[in-house]
C-alpha positions as CSV (number, residue, x, y, z in Angstrom):
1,X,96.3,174.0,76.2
2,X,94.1,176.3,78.1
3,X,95.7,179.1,76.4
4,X,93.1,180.4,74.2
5,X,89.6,181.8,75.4
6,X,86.7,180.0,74.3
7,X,84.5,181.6,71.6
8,X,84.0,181.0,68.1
9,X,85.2,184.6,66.6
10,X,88.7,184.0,68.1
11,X,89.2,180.7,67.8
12,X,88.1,181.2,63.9
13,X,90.5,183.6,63.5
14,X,93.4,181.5,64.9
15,X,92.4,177.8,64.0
16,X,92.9,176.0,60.6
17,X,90.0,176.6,58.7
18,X,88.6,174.3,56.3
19,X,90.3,174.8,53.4
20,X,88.2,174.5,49.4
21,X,89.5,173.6,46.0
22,X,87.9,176.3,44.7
23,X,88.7,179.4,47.3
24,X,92.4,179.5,47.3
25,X,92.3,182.5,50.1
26,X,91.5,179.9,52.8
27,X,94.4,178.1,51.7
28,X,96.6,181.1,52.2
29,X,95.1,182.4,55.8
30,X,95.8,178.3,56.6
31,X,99.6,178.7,55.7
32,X,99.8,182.0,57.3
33,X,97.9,180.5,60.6
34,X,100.5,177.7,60.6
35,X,103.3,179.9,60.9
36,X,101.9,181.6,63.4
37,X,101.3,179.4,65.5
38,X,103.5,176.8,64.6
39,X,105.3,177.0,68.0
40,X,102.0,176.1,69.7
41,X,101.0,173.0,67.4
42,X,104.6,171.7,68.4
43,X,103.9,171.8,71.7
44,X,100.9,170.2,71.3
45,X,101.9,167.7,68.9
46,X,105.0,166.8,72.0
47,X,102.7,166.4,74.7
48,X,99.9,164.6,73.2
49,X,103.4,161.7,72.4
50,X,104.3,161.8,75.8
51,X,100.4,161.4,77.4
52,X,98.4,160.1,74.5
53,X,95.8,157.8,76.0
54,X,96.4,155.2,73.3
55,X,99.3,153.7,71.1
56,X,97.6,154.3,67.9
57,X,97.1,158.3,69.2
58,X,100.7,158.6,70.2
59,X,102.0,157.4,66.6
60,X,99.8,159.3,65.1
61,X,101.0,162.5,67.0
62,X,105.0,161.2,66.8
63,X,104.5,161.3,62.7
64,X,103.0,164.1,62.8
65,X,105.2,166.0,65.0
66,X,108.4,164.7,62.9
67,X,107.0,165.6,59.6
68,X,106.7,169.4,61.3
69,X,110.3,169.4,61.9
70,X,111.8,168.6,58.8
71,X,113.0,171.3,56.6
72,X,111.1,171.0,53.5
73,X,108.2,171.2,55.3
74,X,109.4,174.2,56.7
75,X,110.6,175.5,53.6
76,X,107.4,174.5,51.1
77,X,105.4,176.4,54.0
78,X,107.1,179.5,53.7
79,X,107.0,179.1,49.9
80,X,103.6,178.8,49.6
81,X,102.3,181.6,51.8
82,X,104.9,183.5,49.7
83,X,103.2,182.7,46.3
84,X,99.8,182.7,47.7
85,X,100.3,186.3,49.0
86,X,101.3,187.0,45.8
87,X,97.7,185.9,43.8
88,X,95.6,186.7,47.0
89,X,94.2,189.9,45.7
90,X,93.1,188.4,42.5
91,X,91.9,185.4,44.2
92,X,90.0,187.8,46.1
93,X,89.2,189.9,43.0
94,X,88.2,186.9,40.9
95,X,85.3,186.2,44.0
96,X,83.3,189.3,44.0
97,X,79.8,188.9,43.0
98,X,80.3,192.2,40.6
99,X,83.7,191.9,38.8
100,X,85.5,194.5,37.6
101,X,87.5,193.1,34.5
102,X,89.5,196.4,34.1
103,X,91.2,195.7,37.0
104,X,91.0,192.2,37.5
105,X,93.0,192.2,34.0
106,X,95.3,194.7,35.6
107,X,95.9,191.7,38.8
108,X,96.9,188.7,36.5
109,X,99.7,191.2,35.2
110,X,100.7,192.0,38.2
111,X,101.0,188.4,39.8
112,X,102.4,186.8,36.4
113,X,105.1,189.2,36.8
114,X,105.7,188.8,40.4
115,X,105.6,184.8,40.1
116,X,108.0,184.7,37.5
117,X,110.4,186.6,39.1
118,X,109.8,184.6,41.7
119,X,110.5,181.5,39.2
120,X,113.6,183.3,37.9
121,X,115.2,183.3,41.3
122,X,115.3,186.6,41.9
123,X,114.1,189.3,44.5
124,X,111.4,190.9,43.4
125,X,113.3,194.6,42.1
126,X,110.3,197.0,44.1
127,X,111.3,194.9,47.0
128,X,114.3,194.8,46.7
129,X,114.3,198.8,46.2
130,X,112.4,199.1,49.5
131,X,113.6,196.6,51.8
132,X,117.4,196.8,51.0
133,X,118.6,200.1,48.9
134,X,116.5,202.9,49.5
135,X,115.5,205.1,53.0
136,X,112.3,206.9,53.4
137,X,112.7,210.5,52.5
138,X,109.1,211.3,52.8
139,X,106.7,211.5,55.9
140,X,103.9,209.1,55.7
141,X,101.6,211.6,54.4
142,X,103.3,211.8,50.8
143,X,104.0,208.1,51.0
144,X,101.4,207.0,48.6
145,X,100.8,210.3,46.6
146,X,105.0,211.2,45.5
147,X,105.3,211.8,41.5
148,X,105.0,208.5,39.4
149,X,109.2,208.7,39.3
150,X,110.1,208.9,42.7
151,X,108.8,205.7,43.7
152,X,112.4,204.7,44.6
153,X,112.0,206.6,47.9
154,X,109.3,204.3,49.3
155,X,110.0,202.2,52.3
156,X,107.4,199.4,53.3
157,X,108.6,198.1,56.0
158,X,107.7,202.1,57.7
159,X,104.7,202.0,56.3
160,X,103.6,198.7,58.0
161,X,105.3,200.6,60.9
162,X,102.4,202.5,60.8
163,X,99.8,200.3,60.3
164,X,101.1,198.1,63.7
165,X,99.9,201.4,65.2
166,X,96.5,200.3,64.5
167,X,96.4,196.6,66.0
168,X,92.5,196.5,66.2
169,X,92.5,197.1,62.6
170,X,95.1,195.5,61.5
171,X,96.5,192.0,63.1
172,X,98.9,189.6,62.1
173,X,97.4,188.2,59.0
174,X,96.2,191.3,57.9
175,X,99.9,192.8,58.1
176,X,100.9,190.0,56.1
177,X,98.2,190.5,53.0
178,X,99.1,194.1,53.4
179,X,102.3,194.0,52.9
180,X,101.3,192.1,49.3
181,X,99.2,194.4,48.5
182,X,100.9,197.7,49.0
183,X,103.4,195.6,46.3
184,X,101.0,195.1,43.8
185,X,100.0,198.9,44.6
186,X,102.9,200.5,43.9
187,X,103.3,198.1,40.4
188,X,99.9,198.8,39.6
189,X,100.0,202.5,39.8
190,X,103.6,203.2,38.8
191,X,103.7,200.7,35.5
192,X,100.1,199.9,34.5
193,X,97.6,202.2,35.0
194,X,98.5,205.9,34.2
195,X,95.7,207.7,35.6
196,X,97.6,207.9,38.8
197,X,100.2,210.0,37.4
198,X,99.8,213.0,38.1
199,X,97.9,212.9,41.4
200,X,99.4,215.9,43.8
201,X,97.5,214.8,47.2
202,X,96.1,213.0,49.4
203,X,92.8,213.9,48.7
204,X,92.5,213.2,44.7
205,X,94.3,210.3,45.5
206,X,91.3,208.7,47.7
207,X,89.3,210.2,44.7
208,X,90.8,208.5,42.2
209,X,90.7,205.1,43.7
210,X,87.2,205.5,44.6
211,X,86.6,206.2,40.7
212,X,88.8,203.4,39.6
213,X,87.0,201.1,42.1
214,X,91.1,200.3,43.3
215,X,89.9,200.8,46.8
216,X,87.6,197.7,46.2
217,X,91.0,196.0,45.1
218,X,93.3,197.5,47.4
219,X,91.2,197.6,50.8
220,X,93.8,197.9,53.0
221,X,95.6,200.1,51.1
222,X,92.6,202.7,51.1
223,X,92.4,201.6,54.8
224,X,95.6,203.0,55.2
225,X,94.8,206.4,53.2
226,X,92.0,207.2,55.2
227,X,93.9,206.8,58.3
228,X,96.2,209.5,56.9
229,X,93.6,211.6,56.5
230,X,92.3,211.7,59.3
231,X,95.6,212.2,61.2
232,X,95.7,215.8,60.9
233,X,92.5,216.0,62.7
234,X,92.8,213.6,65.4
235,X,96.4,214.8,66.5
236,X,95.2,218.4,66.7
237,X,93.3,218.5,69.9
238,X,95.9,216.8,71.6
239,X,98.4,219.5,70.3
240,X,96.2,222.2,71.8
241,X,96.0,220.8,75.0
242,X,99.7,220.4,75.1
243,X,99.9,224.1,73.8
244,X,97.4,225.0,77.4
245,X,99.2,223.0,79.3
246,X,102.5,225.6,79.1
247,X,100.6,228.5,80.7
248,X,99.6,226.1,83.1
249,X,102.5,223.8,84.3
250,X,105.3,226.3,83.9
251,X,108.4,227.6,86.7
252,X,106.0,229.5,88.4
């Protein structure tokens, strides 16, 4: 529709990538691609029934087009980007060319339980803490390194806040697998694995999931801690020349 530049990089990123049996992550950015642009491949999918070149072409296009529209397509979309954002890090995990069993093991807990309460008809109870019952009472900087029992104040919806700040880094699917994966995060480090718990900051955090190999797990995770790092630094020159600027722009 004219509305996309050409180039392979983009259109990649946006287009409905060949899909494998055996890599179950291209599956998931296809779903998630869908959705995005699902508005678009309606569009599409309408004018190519009212200026197909052919009968066969316009048929094609009108089946098409009303299988979109129906709910349980809709619905088994949704559904499906929801339980493959659930296994994606292990799927991701399970493809390294160097595995790390440890924590591989560690993911097929963590999915098993999230897909059965999933089965069980039920909101997950970490998401349902942090999307519905619970306000941040942290700044971002003590978001991932608060005591193993005061998980309760974590808010993810903020914390992708943050990330949004970051759009080169961090686009639409991205947002999506982070938001998984700070889930499985928080189960991980506040059920399973104890050598979190008793991490004070930022720092030995970043240390300690360098040594665990978790920020080989948890990439965007890790993305996110090192972007809190280095927050204190980047925002302090621009203090200081807000500090000059009062001797210099004042009543006088």
């Amino acid at each position: 529709m004219g509305e996309l530049e050409t180039g392979r990089g983009l259109n990649q990123e946006l287009g409905l990538i060949k899909v494998s049996d055996t890599h179950w992550g291209s599956h998931y950015k296809s779903f998630g691609n869908l959705i995005s642009n699902f508005a678009s491949i309606i569009d599409v999918l309408d004018s190519l029934v009212e200026n197909a070149s052919t009968s066969e072409e316009k048929a094609s296009a009108s089946g098409f087009l009303r299988s979109c529209q129906t709910f349980e397509t809709v619905f088994l979309l949704h559904l499906m980007t929801d339980v493959l954002g659930i296994t994606n890090d292990l799927n991701i995990s399970l493809q390294k060319k160097e595995q790390d069993i440890a924590n591989a093991m560690i993911l097929v807990k963590l999915a098993k339980r999230r897909l059965q309460a999933l089965r069980d008809n039920e909101w997950d109870p970490i998401l349902k803490k942090m999307l519905v019952e619970i306000r941040l009472k942290k700044s971002y900087k003590n978001l991932m390194t608060v005591p193993i029992d005061t998980f309760s104040s974590f808010d993810i919806q903020k914390i992708l806040v943050m990330a949004k700040l970051y759009a080169d880094d961090f686009d639409e699917f991205n947002m999506r697998v982070l938001e998984n994966q700070i889930v499985n995060y928080i189960i991980d480090v506040r059920d399973i694995d104890k050598r979190f718990s008793n991490l004070g900051r930022l720092g030995e955090l970043s240390r300690k999931l360098v040594e665990t190999k978790k920020h080989l797990t948890y990439p965007l995770v890790f993305f996110l801690v090192k972007f809190a790092l280095l927050l204190p630094i980047a925002t302090a020159p621009v203090e200081r020349a807000f500090s000059a600027m009062k001797y210099i722009k004042n009543d006088l």
